[in-house]
N, C-alpha and C positions, 0 to 999 in steps of 0.2 A: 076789873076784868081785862082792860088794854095791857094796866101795869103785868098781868102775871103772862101775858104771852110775848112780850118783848123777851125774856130768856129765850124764849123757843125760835125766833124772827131768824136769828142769825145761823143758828143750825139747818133751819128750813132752807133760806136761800143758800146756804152750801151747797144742800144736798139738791136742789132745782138744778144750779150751777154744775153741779157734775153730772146729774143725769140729761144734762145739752148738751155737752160735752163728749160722751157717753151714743148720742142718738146721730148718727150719720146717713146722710140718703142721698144718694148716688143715681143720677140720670141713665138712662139708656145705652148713653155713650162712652160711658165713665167706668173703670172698674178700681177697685179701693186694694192696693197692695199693702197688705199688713203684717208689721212686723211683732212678734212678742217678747222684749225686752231685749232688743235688737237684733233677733233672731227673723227668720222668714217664717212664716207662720201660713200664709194662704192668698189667695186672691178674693175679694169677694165685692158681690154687687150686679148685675143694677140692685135699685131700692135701701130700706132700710137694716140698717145694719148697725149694731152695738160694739162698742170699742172700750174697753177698760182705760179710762185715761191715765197717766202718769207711767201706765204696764204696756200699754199696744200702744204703738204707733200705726198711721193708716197714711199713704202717699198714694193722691188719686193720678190715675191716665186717662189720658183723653184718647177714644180708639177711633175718632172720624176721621179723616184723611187731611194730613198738614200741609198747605200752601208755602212752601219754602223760596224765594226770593234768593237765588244765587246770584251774587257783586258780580263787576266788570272784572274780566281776566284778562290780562294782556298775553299775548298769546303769539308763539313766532311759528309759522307753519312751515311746513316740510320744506317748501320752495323760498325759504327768510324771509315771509310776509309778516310783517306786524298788525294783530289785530286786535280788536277789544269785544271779547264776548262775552254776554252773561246769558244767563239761564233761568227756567225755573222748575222746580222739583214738586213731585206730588208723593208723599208717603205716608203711611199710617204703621202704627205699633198695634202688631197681632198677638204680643207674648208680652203683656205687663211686668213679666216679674221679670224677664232680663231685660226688658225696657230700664229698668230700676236697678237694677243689681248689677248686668255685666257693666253699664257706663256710668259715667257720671249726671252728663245733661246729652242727653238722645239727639234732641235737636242741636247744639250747637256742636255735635262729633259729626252728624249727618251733614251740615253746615260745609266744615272745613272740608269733610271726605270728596264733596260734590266740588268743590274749587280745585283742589287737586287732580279729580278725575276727568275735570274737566279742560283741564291745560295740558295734562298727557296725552290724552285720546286727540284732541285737534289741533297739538301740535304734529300727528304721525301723520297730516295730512294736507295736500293740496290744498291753495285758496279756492281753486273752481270747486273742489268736493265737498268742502266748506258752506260752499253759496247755494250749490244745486243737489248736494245728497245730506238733507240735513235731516230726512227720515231717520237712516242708514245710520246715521252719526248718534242721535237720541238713542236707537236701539243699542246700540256698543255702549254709549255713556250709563245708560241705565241697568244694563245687564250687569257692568263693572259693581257700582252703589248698590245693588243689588242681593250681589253674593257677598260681596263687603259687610253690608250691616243685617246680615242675617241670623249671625250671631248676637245682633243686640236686639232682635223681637221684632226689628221693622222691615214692611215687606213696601216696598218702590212701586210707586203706581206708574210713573209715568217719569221722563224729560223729554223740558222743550227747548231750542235753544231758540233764546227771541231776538236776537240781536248780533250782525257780525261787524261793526263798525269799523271804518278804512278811514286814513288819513288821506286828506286833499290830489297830493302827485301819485296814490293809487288808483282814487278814482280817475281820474286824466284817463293815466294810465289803461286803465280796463276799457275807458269809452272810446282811444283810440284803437284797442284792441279788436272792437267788437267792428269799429268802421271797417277796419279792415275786412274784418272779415266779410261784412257786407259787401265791399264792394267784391272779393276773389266770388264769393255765391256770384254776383250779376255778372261777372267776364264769364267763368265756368257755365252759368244759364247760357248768355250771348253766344259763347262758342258752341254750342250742343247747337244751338238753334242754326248757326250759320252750317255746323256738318250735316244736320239734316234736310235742310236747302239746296245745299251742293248733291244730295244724293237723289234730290228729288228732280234736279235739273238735268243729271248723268240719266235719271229715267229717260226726262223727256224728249232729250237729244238723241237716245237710243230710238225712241219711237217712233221720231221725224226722221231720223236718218232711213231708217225702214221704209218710211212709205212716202213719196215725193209729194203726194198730195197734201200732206199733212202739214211738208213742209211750206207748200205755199199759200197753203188758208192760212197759217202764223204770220207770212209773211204779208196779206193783204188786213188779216187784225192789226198788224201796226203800223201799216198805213193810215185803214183808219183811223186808229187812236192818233196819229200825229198828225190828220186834218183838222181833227176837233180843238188841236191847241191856239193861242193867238200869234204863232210865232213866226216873222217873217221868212225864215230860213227852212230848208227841209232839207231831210238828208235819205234820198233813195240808198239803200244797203245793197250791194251785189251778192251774187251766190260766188262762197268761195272757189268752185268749180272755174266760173268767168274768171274772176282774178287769176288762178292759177294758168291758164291759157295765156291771159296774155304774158304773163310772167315767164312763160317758154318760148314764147319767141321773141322775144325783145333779147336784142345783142348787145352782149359781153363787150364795154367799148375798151375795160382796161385791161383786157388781154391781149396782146402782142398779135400781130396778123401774120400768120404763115406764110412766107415770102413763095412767089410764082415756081414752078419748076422751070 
């Protein structure tokens, strides 16, 4: 009985073997581009799906969104800054069959193009624009990649640039930049605050000059304040009015005397 179905064993597991072969089944995320004897033939998938083997070829894509890892670029910015920036890229393939047909390897053309796009774009620009518009800068980098591989089926979700790395005498460099700057903000502060003082003193002189009474309550408020001190000496302040009195009659001693008629 065993002997007469060994002829049959080897035909059978053939034909197992090609109908595995034969049975393809495709995730959610996955779609099966297939060719028929090298020809483009269709997309197909999710699920199961039947392939003539040795006739149809099937090349699966993956269409969830690719984490792509862009290298260190050294990079010389508009003002001869040397810097070292990487990035990283979010995209996915929304057209399987020129995902596969216009390129070679999707991902390593998306690769180089994001290196490249990424050393022309930030070198057009300032190290400050660099550090503080790195919105601004993703959105140009990504609009570039963008229109670029839209031809090959992939649409660009996103760049981020994560990293803008400076050598040692730039750092110095910017943190003595920044002192400075600190300190011109507190002079500019200091001086605003001194001409606001002086305009508020120009009032109050205005207003004592006006009325005499005013003037003299100021002037017994600082008497008192300089009894309260511990200090042996006191200095009574005249009204410049007294000074100027005596100041006119006091005689001119180095001026020649007009001799007698």
């Amino acid at each position: 009985m065993i002997g007469n179905l060994i002829p049959w064993l080897a035909p059978i597991v053939v034909l197992l073997l090609i109908l595995g072969s034969a049975i393809k089944i495709l995730p959610e995320y996955q779609r099966g581009v297939v060719f028929f004897l090298g020809r483009f033939q269709g997309v197909k998938g999710p699920g199961l799906i039947f392939v003539i083997p040795g006739i149809q070829q099937i090349v699966r894509v993956d269409l969830r969104i690719i984490t792509l890892d862009v290298p260190s670029q050294d990079v010389i910015s508009r003002d001869n800054v040397t810097v070292r920036v990487n990035a990283v890229l979010y995209f996915r393939v929304v057209d399987p069959e020129r995902a596969i047909i216009r390129v070679e390897d999707f991902n390593a053309a998306t690769s180089q193009l994001s290196q490249t796009t990424l050393r022309s774009v930030l070198g057009k620009h300032d190290l400050d624009e660099m550090l503080s518009e790195r919105d601004r800068l993703n959105a140009d980098i990504q609009e570039i990649i963008d229109t670029q591989t839209e031809e090959w089926g992939i649409k660009v979700a996103n760049v981020e640039i994560k990293h803008v790395d400076l050598d040692e005498s730039m750092i110095r460099a910017i943190a003595r930049q920044a002192e400075a700057e600190r300190e011109r903000r507190a002079k500019v502060i200091h001086a605003e605050g001194e001409l606001q003082a002086s305009k508020k003193l120009v009032e109050a002189a205005k207003v004592m000059s006006a009325d005499s009474g005013a003037m003299q309550l100021r002037y017994m408020q600082t008497l008192s304040d300089m009894s309260n001190t511990n200090s042996s000496t006191i200095v009574f302040p005249l009204p410049m009015d007294m000074i100027k009195m005596f100041m006119e009659k006091a005689p001119d001693n180095n001026q020649p005397k007009q001799p007698k008629p």
